[in-house]
N, C-alpha and C positions, 0 to 999 in steps of 0.2 A: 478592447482587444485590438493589437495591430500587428502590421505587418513591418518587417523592417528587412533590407535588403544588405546582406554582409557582403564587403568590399575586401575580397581575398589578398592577403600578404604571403610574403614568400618567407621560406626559412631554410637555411642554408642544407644543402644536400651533405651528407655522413657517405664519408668514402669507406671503402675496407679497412683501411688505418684507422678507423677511428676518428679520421682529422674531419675538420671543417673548412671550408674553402671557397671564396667567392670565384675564383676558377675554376673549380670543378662542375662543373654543367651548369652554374649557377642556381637561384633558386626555384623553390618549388611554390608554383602558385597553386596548388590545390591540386586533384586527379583531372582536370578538365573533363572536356563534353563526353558525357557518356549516358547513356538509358538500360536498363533493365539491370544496375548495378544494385547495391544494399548497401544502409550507412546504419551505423551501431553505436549509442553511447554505452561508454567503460568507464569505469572506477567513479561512480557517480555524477557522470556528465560532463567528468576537464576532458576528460578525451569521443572524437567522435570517430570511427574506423568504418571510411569506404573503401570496398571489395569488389573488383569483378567488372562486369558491366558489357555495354557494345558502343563504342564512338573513336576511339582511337585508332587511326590508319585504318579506319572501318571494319573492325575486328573484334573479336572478343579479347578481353584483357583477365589478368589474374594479382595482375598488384596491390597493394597496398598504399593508401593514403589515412593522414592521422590528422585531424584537425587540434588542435590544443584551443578551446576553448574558451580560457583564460589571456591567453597571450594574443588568440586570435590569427595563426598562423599555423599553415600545413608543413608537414613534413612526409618524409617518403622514409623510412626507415626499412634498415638492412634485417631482413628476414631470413630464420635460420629455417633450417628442419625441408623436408619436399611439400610444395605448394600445391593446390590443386591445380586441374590442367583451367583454361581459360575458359571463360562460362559468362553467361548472364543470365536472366529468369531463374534464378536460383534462391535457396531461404538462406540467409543468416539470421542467427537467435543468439541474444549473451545469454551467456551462462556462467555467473560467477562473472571473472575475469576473460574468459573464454568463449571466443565465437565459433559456434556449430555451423557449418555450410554443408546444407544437402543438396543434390540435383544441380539441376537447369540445364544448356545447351551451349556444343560449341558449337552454334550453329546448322549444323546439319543433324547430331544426335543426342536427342534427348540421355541426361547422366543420371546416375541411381549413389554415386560414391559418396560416403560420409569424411570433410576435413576440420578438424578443432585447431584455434589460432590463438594459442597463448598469447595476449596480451603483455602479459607481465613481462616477456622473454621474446614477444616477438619473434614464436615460434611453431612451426606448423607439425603435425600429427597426423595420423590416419591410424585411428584406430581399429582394433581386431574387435569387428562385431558379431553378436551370437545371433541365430533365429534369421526367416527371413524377411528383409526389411520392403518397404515399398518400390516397384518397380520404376523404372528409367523415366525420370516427369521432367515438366519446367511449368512454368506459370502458377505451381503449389503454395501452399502458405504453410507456415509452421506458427506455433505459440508454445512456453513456455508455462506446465501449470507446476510446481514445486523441482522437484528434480526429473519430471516428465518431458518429453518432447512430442507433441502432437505434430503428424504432417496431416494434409489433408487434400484433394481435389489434384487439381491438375490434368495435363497432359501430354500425352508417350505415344509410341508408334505399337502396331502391332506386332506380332513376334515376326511377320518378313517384313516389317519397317514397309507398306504399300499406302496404310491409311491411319490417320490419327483417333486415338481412343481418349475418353475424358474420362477423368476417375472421382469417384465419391466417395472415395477408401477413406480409412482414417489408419495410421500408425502410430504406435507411441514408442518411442526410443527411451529407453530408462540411461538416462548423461551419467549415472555414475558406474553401471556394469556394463552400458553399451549394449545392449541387449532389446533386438524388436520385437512390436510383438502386434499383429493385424488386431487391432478392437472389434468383437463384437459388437455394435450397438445397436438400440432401439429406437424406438419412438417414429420420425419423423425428419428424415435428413435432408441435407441439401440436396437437389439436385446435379449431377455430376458437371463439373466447370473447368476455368482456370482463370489468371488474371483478377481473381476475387483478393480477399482478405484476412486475413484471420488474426484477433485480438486476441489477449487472454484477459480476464477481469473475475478477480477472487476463485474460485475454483470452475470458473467458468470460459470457454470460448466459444470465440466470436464471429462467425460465416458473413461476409453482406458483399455482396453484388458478385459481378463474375460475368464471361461470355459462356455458352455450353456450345455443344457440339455444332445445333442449327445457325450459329451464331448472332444466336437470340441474347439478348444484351436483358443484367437480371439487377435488383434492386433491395433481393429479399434480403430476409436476416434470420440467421439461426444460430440458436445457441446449443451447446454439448454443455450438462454438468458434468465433469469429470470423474467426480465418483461412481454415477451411478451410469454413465456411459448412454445418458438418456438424450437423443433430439428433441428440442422443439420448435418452433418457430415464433418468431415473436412479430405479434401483428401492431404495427406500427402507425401513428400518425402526426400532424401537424403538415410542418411543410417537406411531405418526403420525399428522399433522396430519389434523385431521377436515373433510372438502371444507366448501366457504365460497366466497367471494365479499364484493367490497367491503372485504376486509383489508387492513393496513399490514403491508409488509416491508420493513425498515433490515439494509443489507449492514453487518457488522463482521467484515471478514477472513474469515474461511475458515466464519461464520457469517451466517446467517438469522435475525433474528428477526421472527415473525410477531404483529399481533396484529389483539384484534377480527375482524369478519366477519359474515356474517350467509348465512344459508338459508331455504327455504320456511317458510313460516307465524310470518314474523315469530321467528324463531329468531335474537340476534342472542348473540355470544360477548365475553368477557372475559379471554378464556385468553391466556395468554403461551407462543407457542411458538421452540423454535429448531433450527436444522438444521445438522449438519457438513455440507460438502455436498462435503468427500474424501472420509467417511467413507459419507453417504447417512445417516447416525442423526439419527432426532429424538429430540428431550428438549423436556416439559411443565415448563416452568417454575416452579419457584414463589419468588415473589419478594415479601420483608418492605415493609411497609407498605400505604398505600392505594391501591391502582393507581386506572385508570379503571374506570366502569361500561361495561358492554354496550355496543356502539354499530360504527357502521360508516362506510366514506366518512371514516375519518382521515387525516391528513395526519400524516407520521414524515419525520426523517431525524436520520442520526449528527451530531452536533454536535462531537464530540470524540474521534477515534480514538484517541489516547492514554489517556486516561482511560475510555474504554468510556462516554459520554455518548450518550444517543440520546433523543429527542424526538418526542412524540404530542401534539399538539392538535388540538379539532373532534370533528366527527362527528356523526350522527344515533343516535339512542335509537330506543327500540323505540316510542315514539308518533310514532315519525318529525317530532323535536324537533330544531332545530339546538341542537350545545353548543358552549361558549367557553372550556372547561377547558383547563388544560395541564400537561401531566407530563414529568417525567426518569425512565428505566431508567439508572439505575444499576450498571455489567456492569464493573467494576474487576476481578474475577477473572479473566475471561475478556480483558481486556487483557493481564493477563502470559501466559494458554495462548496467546495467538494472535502475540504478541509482533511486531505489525504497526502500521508509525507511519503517521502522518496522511498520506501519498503512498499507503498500502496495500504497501509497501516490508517486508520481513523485517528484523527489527532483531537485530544479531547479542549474543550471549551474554556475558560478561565474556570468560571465558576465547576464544571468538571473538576477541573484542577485542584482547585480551592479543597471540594468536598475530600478528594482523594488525599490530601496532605492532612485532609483532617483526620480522616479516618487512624492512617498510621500512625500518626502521631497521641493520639487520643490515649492507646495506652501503650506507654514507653517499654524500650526495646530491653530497658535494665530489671522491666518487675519481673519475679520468679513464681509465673504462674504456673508453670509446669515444676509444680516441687513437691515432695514427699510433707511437707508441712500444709499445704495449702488443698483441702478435700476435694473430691468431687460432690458436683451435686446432689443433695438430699441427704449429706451424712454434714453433722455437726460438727465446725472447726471448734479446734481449743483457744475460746473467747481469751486467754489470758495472754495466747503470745501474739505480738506487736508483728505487724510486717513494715519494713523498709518499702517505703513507695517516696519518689521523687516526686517534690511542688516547686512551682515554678511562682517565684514571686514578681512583682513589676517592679519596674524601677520606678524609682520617685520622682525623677529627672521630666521637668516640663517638655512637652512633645508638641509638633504644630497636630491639630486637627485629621489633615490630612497623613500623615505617618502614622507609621510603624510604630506599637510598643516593645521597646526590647524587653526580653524576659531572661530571667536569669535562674538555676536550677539550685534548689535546697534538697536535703534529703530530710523527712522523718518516720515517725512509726504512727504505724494507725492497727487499732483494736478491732477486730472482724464481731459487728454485733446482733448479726443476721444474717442467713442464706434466704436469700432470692432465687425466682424462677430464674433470673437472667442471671444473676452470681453472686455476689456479698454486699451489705451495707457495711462501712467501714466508722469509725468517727479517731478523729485525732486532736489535738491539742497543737496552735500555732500561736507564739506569738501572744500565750493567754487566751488568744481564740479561741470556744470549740467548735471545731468543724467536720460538720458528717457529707457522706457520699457514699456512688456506688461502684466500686469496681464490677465491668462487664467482665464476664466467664466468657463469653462470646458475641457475636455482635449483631445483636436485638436491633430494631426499629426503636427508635428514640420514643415513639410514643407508647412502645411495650413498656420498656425498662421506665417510663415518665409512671405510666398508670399505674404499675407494680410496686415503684415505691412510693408513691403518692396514697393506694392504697390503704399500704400498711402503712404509711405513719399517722392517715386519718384514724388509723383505730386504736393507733399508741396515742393519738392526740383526745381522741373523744375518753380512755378508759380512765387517762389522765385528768380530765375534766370531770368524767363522773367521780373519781377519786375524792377530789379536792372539793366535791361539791356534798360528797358524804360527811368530811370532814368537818367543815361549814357550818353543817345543821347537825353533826355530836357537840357541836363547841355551841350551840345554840342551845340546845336540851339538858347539857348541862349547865349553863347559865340560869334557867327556866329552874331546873332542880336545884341548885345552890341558894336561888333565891326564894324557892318553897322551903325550901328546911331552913334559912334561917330567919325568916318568917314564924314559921311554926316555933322555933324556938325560942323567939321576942315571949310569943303570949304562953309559953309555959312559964 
C-alpha cells in the first residue's frame, strides 16, 4: 500500500462560446485551498466532482471543479440550472450519475435544502420534495443503500438559533419520488454527534467516531441494517482507532479506511487507519511514500474499486489553513483479499469460474428438454424415438501439453433406455461406437446421478452375468446328456 502525491495540471477554462482560450483567465489548477468541501467519483471513476467548501477569499464557495482522472487535469465547467447557495459541512452522495447535496452552513446558518447535479449535463435542480425531511444540520453524514438515501446525526440551532442541538435522527430520502420519511429504529443507536462518518456496505451503514454536544471526542462504531431499521454496535478490536472527529472514510468492500481527524487542543492526526468491519479488527496502517500532513475536514472517495484507488484532497492544518493538495492510497493488495468489483459485487475465483462454465455448458442450449416428446418423470418415454442431442468431437490435431483442446460440434440421435431418479439413460451409435449416458432432468450432485446410474447398471451387469452363467451349465448338462444316451445306445 502507498501513497502517491498528484501534481495538479491546468486545463483550459470554456467560455460562454463554447471557445477555449489560453487568454481567457487562463487555466484551471484545480478548486484550490478549501476545507469542509465534498469530492465524488462519476461515471466509474474518469471523473472526480468537488463542491462547495470554505477557503476561498475566506468564504464559503458553491462551484464546481471536475478532475478527469485519466488525463489528470481539472476543469471548471459551465453549469446550467440554479445552484445551491454557498455551503461547506454539507453531504454529497452519487447517485447514478447525479449528486445529491443536503444541508451544511453558510456560515452563520445551518441549511436543511435538498440540490441534485446532473453530471451528464452539468446541471443543477431542486427538487419538489414530499413529507418532512430532517431539520437545518451541517457536520451530518449521508450513505447511499439502493435507491435509498440515509441522513444521519449532525448539528443545528434551536428554533431561536440561541444554542446548538446534536441530532441522532436518521432520514431516508427515497432519490427516485423524493419523498422523506423520519426512520423509526431500534436496537441501539449512536449517540447524538456531528463530524462522524457514515459508510454504506451491502445493505448495511456505517456510524464511527464524531464529536457530541460535551465535545467529547468518540471512536465508536455503529452499524443500521437497513431493512430491518435495527442499531447495533460493533465492539471492536486490534489496534483501534483513537476517537476523533472531522475524518475521512472511503468504503473498499468489506473495509474502512479512515484518515486524518482532529481532537481537543488542536490535536489534528495523519494516521491511516482501516477496519474489517466482518471481522470488527482494526489495523494502523503503514503505507510507503509521502502521505499527507495533519489536517482535518478532507474530502475522500474510492475512485477505482478494482484497482484499490482512493482519493483525499483539502482540508485544514493545524493553523487552521485551507489546503489544495491531493493524494492517491494505493490498496492493490487488498483488492485481490476483498475480490469485490466496482458494483461492490463478489467476483468469483478461477476455479468458480471454471465450475460455472461448466455447469452451463454441460447441457446445451439446443437440447428440447422442455418438449411434448420428452416425459416427465416417472412415466415411460417411447424407447423407439431417437432424440437429436449434440457431441462434440476432438480434434486430431497435435496440441502442446499445456493447451487448449478445440472441439468441434456433431449432431446425433440417441435412444432413451431408462428413466432415472435424476432423468434418462440414453445410449447411441458413434462412429460404430456404442455409447451410453445420462441426460440430467435437472441438476443433481454428481455423486447422486454417479450412484444412481452406477447402481442400475450393477444389476443389468450382475443379471447379465447370472444369465450367461445359466447358459453355461444348460450347455454343460446337455453335453452330460448327449453323451449318456449315446453311450446307452453303443451297448444296445
Amino acid at each position: 500500500m502507498r501513497w502517491e502525491k498528484i501534481e495538479l495540471s491546468s486545463r483550459l477554462r470554456e467560455a460562454l462560446d463554447g471557445k477555449k482560450s489560453p487568454g481567457r483567465k487562463g487555466g484551471i489548477f484545480g478548486p484550490g485551498k478549501r476545507w469542509g468541501h465534498s469530492c465524488n467519483a462519476v461515471k466509474g471513476g474518469k471523473f472526480l466532482y468537488v463542491f462547495g467548501g470554505y477557503g476561498k477569499d475566506n468564504c464559503q464557495t458553491n462551484d464546481v471543479h471536475v478532475f478527469d482522472t485519466v488525463r489528470q487535469t481539472w476543469s471548471k465547467p459551465m453549469v446550467k440550472g440554479i445552484p445551491p447557495s454557498p455551503r461547506d459541512s454539507h453531504s454529497c452522495t452519487t447517485v447514478g450519475n447525479s449528486l445529491f447535496v443536503f444541508g451544511g452552513t453558510d456560515g452563520k446558518t445551518p441549511l436543511k435544502d435538498l440540490h441534485i447535479l446532473d453530471t451528464s449535463s452539468n446541471t443543477w435542480m431542486t427538487p419538489s420534495v414530499v413529507g418532512e425531511g430532517p431539520e437545518a444540520r451541517e457536520g451530518h453524514s449521508a450513505a447511499l443503500i439502493g435507491k435509498r438515501l440515509f441522513i444521519f446525526g449532525g448539528c443545528g440551532k434551536s428554533w431561536n438559533g440561541s444554542t446548538e442541538v446534536y441530532y441522532n435522527d436518521l432520514y431516508i430520502l427515497d432519490t427516485e419520488t423524493f419523498m422523506w420519511k423520519h426512520a423509526l429504529t431500534s436496537g441501539t443507536p449512536p449517540s447524538a454527534r456531528d463530524s462522524h462518518t457514515c459508510s454504506s456496505w451491502m445493505n448495511k451503514i456505517i456510524v464511527v467516531g464524531g464529536e457530541d454536544a460535551s465535545d467529547y471526542y468518540l471512536s465508536d462504531v455503529h452499524i443500521l441494517d437497513t431493512d430491518t431499521l435495527v442499531w447495533r454496535e460493533l465492539y471492536t478490536s486490534g489496534q483501534v482507532l483513537p476517537p476523533r472527529a472531522g475524518h475521512s472514510t472511503v468504503a473498499f468492500g468489506k473495509n474502512l479506511f479512515v484518515f486524518g481527524g482532529f481532537t481537543n487542543a488542536r490535536n489534528l492526526y495523519d494516521d491511516l487507519h482501516m477496519l474489517n468491519v466482518e471481522s470488527g479488527i482494526w489495523t494502523k496502517v503503514i503505507a510507503t511514500g509521502q502521505g499527507p500532513s495533519a489536517r482535518f475536514s478532507v474530502a475522500g472517495d474510492c475512485l477505482d474499486p478494482q484497482k484499490g484507488l482512493i482519493v483525499f484532497i483539502g482540508g485544514c492544518n493545524n493553523e487552521l489553513e485551507a489546503l489544495d493538495d491531493m493524494y492517491y492510497l494505493h490498496t492493490v493488495d487488498l483488492s485481490v483479499e476483498n475480490g469485490q468489483d466496482e458494483e461492490g459485487q463478489e467476483k468469483f475465483s478461477l476455479r468458480k469460474e471454471l465450475q460455472k462454465k461448466c455447469q452451463e455448458q454441460y447441457v446445451p442450449a439446443s437440447l428440447p428438454i422442455i418438449s411434448k416428446d420428452v416425459p416427465k418423470l416417472g412415466v415411460m418415454p417411447d424407447m423407439s424415438q431417437p432424440m437429436p442431442l449434440p457431441c462434440f468431437k476432438e480434434d486430431k490435431q497435435t496440441l502442446p501439453l499445456n493447451d487448449f483442446t478445440r472441439l468441434e460440434e456433431k449432431m446425433f440421435e440417441a435412444k432413451v433406455t431408462d428413466v432415472l431418479n435424476c432423468g434418462y439413460a440414453i445410449e447411441t451409435n458413434i462412429d460404430g461406437k456404442t455409447l451410453r449416458g445420462i441426460l440430467f432432468s435437472f441438476k443433481p450432485t454428481l455423486s447422486h446421478a454417479a450412484n444412481d446410474y452406477l447402481s442400475r447398471s450393477i444389476k443389468t451387469w450382475n443379471l447379465q452375468l447370472n444369465l450367461l452363467h445359466i447358459q453355461k451349465m444348460m450347455v454343460q448338462i446337455i453335453k452330460v446328456l448327449l453323451t449318456w444316451f449315446l453311450c446307452l445306445r453303443t451297448k444296445i
